[in-house]
C-alpha positions as a printed Julia matrix, in Angstrom:
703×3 Matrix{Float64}:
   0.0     0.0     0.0
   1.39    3.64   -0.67
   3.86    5.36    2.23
   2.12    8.92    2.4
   3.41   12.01    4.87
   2.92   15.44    4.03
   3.68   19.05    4.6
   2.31   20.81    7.9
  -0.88   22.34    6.32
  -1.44   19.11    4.69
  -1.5    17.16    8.04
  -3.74   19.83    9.87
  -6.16   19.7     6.93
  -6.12   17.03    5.21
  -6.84   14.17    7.55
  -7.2    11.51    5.13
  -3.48   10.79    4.16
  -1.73   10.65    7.17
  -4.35    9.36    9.52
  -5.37    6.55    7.23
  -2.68    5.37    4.38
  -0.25    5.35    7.38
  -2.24    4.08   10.17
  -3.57    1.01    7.81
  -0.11    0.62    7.37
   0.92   -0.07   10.89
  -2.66   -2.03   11.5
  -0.95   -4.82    8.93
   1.95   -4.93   11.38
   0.01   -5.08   14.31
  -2.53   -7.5    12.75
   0.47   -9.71   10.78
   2.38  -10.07   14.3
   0.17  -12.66   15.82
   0.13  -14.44   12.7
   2.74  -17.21   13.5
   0.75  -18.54   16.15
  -1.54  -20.48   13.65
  -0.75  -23.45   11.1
  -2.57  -21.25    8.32
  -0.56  -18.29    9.12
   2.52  -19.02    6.09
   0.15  -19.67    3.64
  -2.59  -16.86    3.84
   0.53  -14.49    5.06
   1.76  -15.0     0.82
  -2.05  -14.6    -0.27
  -2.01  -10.63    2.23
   1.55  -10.37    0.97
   0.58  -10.76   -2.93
  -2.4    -8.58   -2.26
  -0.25   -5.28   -0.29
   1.99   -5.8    -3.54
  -0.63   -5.84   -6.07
  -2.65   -2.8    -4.24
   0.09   -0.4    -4.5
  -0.74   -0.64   -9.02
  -3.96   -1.73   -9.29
  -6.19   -1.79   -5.92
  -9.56   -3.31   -7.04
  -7.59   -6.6    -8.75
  -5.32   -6.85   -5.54
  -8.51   -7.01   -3.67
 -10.38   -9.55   -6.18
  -7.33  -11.45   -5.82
  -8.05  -12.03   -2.27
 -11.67  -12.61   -2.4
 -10.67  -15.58   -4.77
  -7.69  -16.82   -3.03
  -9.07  -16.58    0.09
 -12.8   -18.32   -0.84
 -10.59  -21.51   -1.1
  -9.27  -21.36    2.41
 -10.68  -23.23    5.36
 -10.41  -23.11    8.93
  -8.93  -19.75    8.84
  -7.89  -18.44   11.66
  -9.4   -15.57   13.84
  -6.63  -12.74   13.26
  -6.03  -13.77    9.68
  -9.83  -13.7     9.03
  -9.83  -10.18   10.87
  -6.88   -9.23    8.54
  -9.13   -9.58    5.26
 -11.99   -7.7     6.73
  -9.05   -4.87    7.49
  -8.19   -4.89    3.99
 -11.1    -4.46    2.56
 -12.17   -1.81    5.26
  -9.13    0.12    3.74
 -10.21   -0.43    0.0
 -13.59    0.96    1.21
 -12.48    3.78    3.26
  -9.48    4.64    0.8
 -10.27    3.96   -2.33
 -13.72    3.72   -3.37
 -15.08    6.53   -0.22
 -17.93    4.25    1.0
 -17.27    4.85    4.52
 -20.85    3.09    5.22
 -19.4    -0.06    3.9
 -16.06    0.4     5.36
 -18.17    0.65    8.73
 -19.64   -2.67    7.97
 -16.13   -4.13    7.55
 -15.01   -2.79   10.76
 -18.33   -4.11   12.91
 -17.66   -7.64   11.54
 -13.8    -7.36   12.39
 -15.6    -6.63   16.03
 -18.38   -9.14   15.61
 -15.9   -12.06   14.44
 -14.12  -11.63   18.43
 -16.89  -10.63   20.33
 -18.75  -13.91   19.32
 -15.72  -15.79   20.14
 -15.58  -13.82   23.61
 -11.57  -13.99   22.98
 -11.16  -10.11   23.38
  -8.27  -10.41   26.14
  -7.02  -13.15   23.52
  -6.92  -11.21   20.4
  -6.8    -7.83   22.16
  -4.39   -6.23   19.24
  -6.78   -7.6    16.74
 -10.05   -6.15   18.81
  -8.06   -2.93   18.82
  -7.05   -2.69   15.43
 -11.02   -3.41   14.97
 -11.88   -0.4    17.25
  -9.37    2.29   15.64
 -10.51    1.08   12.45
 -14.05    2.12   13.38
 -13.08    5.25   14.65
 -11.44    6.2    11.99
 -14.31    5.86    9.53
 -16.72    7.59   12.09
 -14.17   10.29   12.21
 -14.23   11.28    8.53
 -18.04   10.93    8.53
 -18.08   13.77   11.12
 -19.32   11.42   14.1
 -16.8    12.65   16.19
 -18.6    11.35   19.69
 -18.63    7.78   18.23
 -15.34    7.88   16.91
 -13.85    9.14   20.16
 -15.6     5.99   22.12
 -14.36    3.88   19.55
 -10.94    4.99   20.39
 -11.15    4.56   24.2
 -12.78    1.14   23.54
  -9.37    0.22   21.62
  -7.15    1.55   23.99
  -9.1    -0.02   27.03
  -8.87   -3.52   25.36
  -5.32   -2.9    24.23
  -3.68   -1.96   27.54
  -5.21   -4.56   29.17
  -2.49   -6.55   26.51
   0.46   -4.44   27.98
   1.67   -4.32   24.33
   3.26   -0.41   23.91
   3.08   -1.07   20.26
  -0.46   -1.57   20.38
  -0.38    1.55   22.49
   1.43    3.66   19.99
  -1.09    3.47   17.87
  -3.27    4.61   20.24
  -1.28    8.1    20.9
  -1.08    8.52   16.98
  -4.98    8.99   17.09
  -4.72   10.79   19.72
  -2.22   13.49   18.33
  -4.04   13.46   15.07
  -7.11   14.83   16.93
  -5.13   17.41   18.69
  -3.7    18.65   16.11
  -6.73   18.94   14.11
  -8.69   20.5    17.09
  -5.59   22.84   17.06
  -4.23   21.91   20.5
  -0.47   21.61   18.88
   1.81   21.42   21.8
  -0.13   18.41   23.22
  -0.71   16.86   19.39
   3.07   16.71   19.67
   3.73   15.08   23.1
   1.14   12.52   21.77
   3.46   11.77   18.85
   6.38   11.47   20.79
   5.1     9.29   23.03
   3.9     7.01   19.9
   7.42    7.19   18.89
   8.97    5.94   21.91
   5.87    3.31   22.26
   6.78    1.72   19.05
  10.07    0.45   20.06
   8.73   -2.42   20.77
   6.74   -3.37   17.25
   8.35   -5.59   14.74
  11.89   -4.02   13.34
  11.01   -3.95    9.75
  10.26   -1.15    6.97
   6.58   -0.86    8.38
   7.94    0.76   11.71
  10.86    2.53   10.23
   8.55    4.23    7.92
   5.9     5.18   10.97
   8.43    6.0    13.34
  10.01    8.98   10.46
   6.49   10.04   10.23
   6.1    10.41   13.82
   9.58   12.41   14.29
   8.22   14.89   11.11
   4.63   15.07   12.83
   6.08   16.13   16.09
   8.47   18.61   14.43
   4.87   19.72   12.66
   3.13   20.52   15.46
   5.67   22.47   17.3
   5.94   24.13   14.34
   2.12   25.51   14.22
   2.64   25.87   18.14
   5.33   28.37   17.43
   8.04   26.49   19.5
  10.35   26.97   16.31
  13.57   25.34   17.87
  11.91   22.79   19.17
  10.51   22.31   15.63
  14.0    22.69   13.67
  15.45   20.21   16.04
  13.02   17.71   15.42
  13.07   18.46   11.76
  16.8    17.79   12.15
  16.17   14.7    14.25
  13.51   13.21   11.09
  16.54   13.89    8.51
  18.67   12.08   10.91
  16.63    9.08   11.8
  15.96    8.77    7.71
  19.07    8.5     6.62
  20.58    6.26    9.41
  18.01    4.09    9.77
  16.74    3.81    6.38
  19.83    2.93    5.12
  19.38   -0.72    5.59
  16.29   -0.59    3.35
  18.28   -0.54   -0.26
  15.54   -1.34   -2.03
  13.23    1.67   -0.78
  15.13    4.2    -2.09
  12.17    6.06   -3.96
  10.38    6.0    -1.0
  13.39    7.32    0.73
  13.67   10.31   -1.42
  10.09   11.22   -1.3
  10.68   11.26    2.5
  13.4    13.02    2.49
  11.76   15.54    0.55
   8.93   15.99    2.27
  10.9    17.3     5.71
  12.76   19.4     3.4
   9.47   21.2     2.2
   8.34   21.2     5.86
  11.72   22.28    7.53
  12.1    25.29    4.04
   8.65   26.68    5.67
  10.24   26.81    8.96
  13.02   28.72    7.65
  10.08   31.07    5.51
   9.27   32.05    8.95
  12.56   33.02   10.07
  13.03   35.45    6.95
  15.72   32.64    6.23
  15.6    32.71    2.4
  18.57   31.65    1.7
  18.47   28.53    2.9
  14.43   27.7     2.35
  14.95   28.18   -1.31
  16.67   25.28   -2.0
  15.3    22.88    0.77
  11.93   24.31   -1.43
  13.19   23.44   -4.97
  15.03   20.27   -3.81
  11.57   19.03   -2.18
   9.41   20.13   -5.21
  12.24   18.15   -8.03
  11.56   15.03   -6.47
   7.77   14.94   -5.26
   7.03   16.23   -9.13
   8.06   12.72  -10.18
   5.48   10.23  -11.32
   4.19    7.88   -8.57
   6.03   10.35   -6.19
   3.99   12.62   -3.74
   2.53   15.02   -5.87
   0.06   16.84   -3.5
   2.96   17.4    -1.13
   4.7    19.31   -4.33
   2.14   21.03   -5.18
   1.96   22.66   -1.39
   5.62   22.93   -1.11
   5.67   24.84   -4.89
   3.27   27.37   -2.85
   5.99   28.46   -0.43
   8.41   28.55   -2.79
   5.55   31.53   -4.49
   5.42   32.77   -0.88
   9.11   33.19   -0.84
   8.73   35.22   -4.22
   6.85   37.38   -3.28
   8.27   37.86    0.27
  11.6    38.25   -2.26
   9.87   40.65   -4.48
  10.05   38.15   -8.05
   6.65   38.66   -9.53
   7.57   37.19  -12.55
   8.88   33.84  -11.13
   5.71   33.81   -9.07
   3.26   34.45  -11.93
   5.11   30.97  -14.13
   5.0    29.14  -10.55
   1.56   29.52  -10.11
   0.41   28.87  -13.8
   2.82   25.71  -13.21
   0.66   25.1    -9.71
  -2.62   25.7   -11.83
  -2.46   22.8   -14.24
  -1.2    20.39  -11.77
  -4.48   21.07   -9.66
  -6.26   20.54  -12.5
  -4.82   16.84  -12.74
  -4.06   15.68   -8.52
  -7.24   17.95   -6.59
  -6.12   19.32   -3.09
  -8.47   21.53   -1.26
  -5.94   23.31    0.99
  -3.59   23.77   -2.3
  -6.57   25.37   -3.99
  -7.38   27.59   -0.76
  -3.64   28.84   -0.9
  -3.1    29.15   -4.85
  -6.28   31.53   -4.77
  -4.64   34.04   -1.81
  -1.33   33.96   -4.0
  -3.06   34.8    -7.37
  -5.41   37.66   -6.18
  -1.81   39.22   -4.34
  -0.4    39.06   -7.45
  -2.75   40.5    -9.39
  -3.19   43.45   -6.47
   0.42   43.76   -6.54
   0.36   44.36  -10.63
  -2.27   46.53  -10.0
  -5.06   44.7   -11.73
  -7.64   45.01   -8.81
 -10.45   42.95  -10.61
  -8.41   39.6   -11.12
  -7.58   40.22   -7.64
 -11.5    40.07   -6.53
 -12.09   37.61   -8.41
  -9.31   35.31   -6.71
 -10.16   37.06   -3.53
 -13.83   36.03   -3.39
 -13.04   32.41   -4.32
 -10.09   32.03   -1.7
 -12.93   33.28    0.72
 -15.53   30.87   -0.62
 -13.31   27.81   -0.47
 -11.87   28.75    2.84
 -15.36   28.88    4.27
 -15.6    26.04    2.67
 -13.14   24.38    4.71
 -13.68   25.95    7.79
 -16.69   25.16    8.11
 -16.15   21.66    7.61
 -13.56   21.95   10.48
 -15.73   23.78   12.89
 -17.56   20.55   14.38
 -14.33   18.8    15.12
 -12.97   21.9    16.93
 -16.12   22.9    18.81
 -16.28   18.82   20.04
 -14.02   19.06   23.81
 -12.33   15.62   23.28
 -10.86   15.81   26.25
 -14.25   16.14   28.57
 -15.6    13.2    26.09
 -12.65   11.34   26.82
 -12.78   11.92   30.61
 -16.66   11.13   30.55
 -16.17    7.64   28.9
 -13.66    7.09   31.7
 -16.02    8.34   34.31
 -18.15    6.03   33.25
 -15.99    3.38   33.16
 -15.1     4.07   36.81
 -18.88    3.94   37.5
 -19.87    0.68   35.85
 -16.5    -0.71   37.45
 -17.85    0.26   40.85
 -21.2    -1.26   40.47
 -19.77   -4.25   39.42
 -17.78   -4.01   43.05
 -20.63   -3.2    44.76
 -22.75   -6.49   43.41
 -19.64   -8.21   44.34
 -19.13   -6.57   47.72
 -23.22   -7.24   48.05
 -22.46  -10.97   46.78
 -19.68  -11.13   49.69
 -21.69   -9.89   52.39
 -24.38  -12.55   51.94
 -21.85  -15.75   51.61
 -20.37  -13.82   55.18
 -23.85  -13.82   56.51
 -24.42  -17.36   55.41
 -21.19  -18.96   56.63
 -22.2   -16.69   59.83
 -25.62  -18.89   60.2
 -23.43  -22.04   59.62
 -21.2   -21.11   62.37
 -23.79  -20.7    64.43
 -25.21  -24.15   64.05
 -21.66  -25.65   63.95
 -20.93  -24.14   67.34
 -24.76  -25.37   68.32
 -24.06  -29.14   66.94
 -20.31  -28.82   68.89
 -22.42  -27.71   72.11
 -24.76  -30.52   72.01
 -22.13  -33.23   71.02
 -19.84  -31.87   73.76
 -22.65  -32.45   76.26
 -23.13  -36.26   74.7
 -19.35  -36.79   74.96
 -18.88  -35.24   78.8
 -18.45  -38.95   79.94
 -16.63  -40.35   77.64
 -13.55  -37.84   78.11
 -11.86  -40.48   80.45
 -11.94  -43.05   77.3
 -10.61  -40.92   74.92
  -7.73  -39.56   76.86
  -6.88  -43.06   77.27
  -7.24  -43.56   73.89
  -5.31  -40.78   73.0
  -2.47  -41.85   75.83
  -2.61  -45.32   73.52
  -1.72  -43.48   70.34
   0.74  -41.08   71.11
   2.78  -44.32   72.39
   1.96  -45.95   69.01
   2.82  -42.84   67.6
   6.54  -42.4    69.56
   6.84  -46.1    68.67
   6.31  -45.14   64.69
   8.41  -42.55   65.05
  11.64  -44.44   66.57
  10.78  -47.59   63.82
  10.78  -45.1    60.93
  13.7   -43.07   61.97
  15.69  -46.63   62.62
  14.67  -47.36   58.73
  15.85  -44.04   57.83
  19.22  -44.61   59.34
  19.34  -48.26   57.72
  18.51  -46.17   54.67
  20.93  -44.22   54.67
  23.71  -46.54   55.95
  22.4   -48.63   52.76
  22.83  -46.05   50.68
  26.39  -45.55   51.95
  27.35  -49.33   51.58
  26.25  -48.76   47.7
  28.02  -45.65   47.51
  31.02  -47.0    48.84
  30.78  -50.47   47.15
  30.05  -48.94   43.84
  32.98  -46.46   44.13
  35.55  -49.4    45.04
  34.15  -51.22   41.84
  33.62  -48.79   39.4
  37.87  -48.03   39.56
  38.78  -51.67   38.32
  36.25  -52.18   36.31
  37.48  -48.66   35.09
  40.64  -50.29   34.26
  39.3   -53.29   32.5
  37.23  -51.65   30.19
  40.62  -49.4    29.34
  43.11  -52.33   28.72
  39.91  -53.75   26.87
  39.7   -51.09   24.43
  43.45  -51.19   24.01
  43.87  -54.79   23.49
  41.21  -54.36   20.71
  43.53  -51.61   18.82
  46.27  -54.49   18.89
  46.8   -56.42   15.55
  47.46  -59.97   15.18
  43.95  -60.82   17.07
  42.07  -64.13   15.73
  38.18  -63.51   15.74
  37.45  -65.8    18.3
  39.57  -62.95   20.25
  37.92  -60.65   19.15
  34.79  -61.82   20.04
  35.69  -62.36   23.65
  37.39  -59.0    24.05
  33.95  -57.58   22.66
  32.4   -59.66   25.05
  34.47  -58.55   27.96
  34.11  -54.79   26.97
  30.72  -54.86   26.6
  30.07  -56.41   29.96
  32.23  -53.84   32.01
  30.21  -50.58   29.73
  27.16  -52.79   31.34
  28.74  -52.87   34.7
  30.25  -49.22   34.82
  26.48  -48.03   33.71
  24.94  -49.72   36.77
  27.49  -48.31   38.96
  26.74  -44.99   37.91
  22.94  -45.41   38.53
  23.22  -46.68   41.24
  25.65  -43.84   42.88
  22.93  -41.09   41.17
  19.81  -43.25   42.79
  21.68  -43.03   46.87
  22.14  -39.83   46.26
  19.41  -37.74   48.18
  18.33  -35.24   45.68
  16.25  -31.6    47.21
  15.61  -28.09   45.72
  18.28  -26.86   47.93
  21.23  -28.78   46.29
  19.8   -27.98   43.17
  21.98  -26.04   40.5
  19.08  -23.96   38.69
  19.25  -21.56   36.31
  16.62  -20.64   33.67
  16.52  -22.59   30.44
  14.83  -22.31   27.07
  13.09  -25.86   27.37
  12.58  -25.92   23.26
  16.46  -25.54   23.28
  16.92  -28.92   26.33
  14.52  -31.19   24.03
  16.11  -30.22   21.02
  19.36  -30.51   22.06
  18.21  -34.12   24.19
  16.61  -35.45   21.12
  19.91  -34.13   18.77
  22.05  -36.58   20.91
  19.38  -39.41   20.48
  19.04  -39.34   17.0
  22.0   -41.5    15.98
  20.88  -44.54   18.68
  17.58  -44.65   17.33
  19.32  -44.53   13.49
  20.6   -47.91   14.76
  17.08  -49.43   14.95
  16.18  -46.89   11.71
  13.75  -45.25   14.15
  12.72  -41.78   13.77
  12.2   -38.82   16.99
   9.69  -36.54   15.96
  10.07  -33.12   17.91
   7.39  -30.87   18.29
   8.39  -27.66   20.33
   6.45  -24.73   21.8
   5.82  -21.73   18.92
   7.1   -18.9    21.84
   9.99  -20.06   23.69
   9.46  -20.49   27.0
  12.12  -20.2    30.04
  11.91  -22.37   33.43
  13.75  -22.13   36.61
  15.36  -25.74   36.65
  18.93  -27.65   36.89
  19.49  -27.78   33.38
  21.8   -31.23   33.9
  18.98  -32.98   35.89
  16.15  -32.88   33.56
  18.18  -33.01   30.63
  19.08  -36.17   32.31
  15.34  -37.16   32.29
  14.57  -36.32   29.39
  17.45  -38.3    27.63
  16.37  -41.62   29.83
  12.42  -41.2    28.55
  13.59  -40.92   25.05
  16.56  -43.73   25.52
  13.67  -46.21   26.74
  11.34  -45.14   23.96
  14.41  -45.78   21.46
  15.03  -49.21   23.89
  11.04  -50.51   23.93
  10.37  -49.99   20.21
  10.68  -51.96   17.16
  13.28  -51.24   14.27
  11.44  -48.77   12.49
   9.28  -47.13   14.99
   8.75  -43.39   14.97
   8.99  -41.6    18.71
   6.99  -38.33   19.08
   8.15  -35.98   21.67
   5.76  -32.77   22.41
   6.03  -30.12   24.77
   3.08  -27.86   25.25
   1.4   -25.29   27.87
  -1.02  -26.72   30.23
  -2.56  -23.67   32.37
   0.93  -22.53   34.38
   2.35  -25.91   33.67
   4.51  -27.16   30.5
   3.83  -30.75   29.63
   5.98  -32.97   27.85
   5.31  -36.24   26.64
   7.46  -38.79   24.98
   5.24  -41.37   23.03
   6.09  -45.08   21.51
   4.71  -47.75   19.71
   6.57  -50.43   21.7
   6.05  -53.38   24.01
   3.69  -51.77   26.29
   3.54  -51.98   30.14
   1.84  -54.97   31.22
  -0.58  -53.99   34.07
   0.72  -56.29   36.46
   3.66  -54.51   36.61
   2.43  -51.0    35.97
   2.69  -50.09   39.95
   6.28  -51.05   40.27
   7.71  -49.28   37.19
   8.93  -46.27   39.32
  10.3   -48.54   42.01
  14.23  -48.1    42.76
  15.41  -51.88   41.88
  12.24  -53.07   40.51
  11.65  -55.85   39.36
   9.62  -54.65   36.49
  13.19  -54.54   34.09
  12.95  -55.91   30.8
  15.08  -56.2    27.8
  15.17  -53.96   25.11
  13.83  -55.27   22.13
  17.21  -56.28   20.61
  17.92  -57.45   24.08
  19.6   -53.94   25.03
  20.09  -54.36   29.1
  17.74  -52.72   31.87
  19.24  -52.33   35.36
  15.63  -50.89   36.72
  17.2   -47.86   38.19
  16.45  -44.88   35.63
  12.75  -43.74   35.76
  13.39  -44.11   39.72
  15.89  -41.22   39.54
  13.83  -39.2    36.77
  10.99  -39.43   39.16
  13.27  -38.0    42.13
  14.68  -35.37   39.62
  10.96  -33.92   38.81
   9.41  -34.32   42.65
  12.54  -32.37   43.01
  11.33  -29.7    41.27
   7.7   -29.96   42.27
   6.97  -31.68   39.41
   4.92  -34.75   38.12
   5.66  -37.89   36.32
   3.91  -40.21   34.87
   2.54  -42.74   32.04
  -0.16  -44.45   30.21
   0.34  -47.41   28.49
  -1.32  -50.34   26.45
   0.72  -53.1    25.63
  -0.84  -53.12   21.69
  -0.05  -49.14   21.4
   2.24  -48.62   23.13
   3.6   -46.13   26.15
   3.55  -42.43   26.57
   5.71  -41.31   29.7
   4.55  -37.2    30.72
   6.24  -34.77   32.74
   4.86  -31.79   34.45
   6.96  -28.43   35.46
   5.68  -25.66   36.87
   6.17  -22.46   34.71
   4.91  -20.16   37.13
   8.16  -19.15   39.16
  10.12  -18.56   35.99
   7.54  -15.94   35.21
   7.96  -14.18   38.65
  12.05  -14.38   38.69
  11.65  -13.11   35.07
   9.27  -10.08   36.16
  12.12   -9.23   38.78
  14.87   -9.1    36.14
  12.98   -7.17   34.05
């Protein structure tokens, strides 16, 4: 779609431009953002793509080109269904100036949500809907609407906390200050938008918005009369252009016209200063570029008329007279209402000046007539007090909110006044069963003499098993420490004596053999030192981790043990990364043995699917086979350390028993869950569960 800024006058009058080309502009980005969420988001992103493209040539094919694409789309998805009704609210509203229909586009943008009730989900979406609306109701002089259509978008969209959302927000709101005149705070508005669109998408879209913000602000300062202020941000637009759209090579038309739009607008600045010398050529340079074909015209033809101001401020009556006659035929060809206004007070001061008083009437009474024109047209948008609207929509707000909290506070005072009744009788039924009970107290003290004994007794038995526990533990420890050295060595002098030459097979075989069975016996050792050791939060080593980037990199590792069976690992990862507070080592370490048993339990052939996905403030992950099943006999002893539930692989790979026992003390660990579900003819799907929720606090702290 076409990049459009323009000259000072041009903003504060002609509202269409700026406040719509621009803004539908930055809608796309907003709308476009979300769209990588959904499955159908890469294809109908090349139908929107094809269609901008297409628009900027030939508007009414780009948009039967998406009526046609699009009719052979299903299950589209909310924002990308809200994204064609945008586009053809902006052929409507730009193009063919049925704003009625344009409204009808906007209400089903609305409708399409509201239906849904997913407001808070597609909150940029419900707010592009909102300005959308506003803006049409704004050109069709509804200005009361359009301002409640505004506070309805920004009401949904900071409830988002998305500042890009936001900017767009304080765009509207400096384009209505500065057409209701109020410059000074129609450039704080735009500043603000600037610094709220830091956050959007860093592509040509927001480089493009963010220049026009710098010029607007420079604009309104400008018409304030805060002249430095204006020149510097004038200064700052040139600035920002050239550094930042440098890395858009293939823009550089769009650069130009740009560029010589601030030049026009920063020239008129230097009109006022008497500053001829250097608004002359800012002037010319803007007009040689903006005459161009496809360039922007209408800005020319305003910028050509203060170039006649500076002639006749400069005294050139002849240079004036061709410039206007130049002026005259290019109205005739691109219309522009303020041009016309201005073109008509330049001819009839010529013609005064030359002393031919009834041209000068004539120009005279149509500059009057076609500034009355305009005026009057302006008069109902100045005489409107946004700002009282504004503040009564949020009084209102604040009432509706309270009445809500009284019905709530009213709701709360009768569950207190009920669970007040139910005390009542609880302390009644406690009374009468206290008189029952009187004479039994004897009995029950006894009783209760009875089970604290039984209770010390549990108490000395358990802590005696702890202690065995633990001195078990330490026997393992120790024995499997003692072992794992020699064994050490022997697998060493194994590997060695199989780099030898000179071996016979049958030597080969046994040194295999012998190798193999200390890897065996070194991998037992090592689970069983990691299942006595007593694992808490507090020993923990946790740090926050991507979890797309663990599974990934778990599955990465895994891929060449199941090649060995030709088995495939499917991965399928969150869309939006997602960051817990965990010991990376640990659960990489469960992970690995899920997927290493999955690999182990399933034919040559098989295809393992691991997922991760959000679950509330939870992320699951689940790691699914199609192998041998858990019988359901043993089902309850799977998690047991030394079970007896081990089985072969099935190409007889060992099982020692001790691994989900030590995943399963990993994730209680961390709070978490584990568990499975299995049929022996479909086979098993082990899940984990992590809490997400104190990743998102820590994460709120850093930020």
């Amino acid at each position: 779609m076409p990049y459009i800024t323009g000259d000072y006058r041009y903003l504060h009058k002609n509202y269409h431009p700026i406040f719509c080309a621009i803004t539908c502009l930055i809608i796309f980005l907003l709308t476009s953002c979300d769209k990588k969420s959904h499955t159908s988001a890469p294809d109908l992103s090349a139908i929107f793509d094809n269609t901008n493209s297409i628009y900027d040539t030939n508007p009414t094919r780009a948009i039967r080109y998406m009526d046609s694409a699009m009719a052979k789309q299903k299950n589209v998805s909310i924002p990308d269904q809200v994204e064609y009704y945008r586009m053809h609210f902006y052929y409507n509203d730009q193009n063919t100036k049925d704003y009625n229909k344009a409204l009808l586009y906007t209400d089903s943008m609305q409708n399409l949500i509201e239906v849904t009730q997913s407001e808070k989900k597609y909150a940029k979406q419900y707010s592009v809907a909102a300005f959308s609306k506003g803006d049409v109701l704004f050109k069709m002089g509804k200005f009361s609407d359009a301002y409640r259509c505004y506070y309805q978008g920004k009401k949904i969209g900071s409830s988002s906390f998305d500042s890009c959302t936001m900017g767009e927000y304080s765009y509207h709101m400096g384009m209505i200050m500065y057409k209701q005149e109020h410059y000074k705070q129609a450039a704080s508005h735009f500043i603000q938008s600037f610094n709220e669109s830091k956050t959007c998408t860093d592509n040509f879209a927001t480089f493009y918005r963010n220049q026009e913000l710098l010029d607007n602000a420079a604009l309104s300062y400008h018409r304030a009369g805060m002249l430095s202020e204006a020149e510097s941000y004038y200064q700052r637009t040139l600035e920002y252009i050239k550094t930042e759209g440098a890395k858009y090579s293939s823009k550089t038309r769009i650069m130009e016209v740009s560029l010589s739009v601030v030049y026009g607008n920063l020239a008129g600045l230097y009109l006022e200063k008497n500053n001829f010398a250097k608004a002359e050529p800012l002037l010319k340079k803007s007009i040689e570029t903006n005459l161009k074909k496809g360039n922007d015209n209408r800005d020319a033809e305003l910028t050509e008329l203060k170039l006649a101001h500076l002639y006749i401020d400069a005294h050139k009556p002849a240079l004036l007279y061709n410039l206007l006659k130049n002026i005259r035929a290019q109205l005739d060809s691109v219309k522009n209402i303020d041009a016309e206004v201005d073109w008509n007070y330049l001819m009839a001061d010529y013609y005064k000046k030359t002393n031919d008083l009834k041209k000068a009437l004539y120009y005279f009474d149509a500059y009057d007539e076609i500034k009355d024109s305009v005026t009057n047209a302006n008069r109902k948008l100045k005489e409107s007090d946004f700002n009282q609207q504004f503040k009564d929509l949020e009084d209102q707000s604040t009432i509706k909110t309270l009445r809500s909290d009284n019905k709530v506070q009213h709701m709360y005072l009768i569950v207190a006044l009920v669970y007040a009744i139910m005390a009542l009788i609880i302390i009644l039924l406690i009374f009468l069963n206290w008189r029952r009970s009187k004479n039994s107290v004897k009995t029950l003290s006894d009783l209760n003499k009875k089970v604290n004994e039984q209770k010390l007794q549990l108490e000395k038995s358990l802590a005696e098993l702890e202690k065995n526990g633990h001195e078990k533990d330490r026997i393992l420890r120790a024995v499997s420490h003692d072992l794992r050295n020699p064994i050490g060595g022997i697998a060493s002098l194994t590997a060695m004596m199989l780099m030898e030459e000179g071996l016979d097979s049958e030597q080969i075989e046994l040194l295999n053999l012998i190798q193999a069975t200390t890897n065996n016996s070194l991998e037992l050792i090592n689970e069983i030192l990691e299942a006595t050791t007593t694992l808490s939060a507090k020993t923990l080593n946790k740090q926050y981790v991507d979890i797309n980037v663990l599974l990934t990199h778990s599955v990465e590792l895994l891929r060449f043990k199941a090649a060995e069976k030709n088995q495939k690992i499917m991965l399928d990862v969150l869309e939006d990364p997602e960051e817990l507070y965990i010991s990376r080592e640990k659960i990489w370490r469960v992970l690995s043995n899920l997927i290493s048993n999955a690999i182990k339990f399933s034919p040559n052939g098989a295809v393992i699917t691991v997922k991760v996905f959000l679950e509330n403030d939870n992320i699951k992950i689940s790691v699914n086979d199609h192998g041998i099943g858990i019988p359901d006999k043993i089902k309850d002893q799977v998690f047991h350390m030394f079970t007896e539930a081990k089985r072969p692989g099935t190409l007889g790979e060992k099982s020692f028993g001790l691994g989900l026992s030590i995943s399963k003390q990993i994730v209680e660990s961390h709070n978490g869950e584990i568990w499975f579900d299995s049929d022996p003819s479909n086979g098993t799907t082990f899940y984990v569960r992590l809490k997400k929720q104190p990743a998102k606090k820590n994460r709120l702290k850093l930020l």
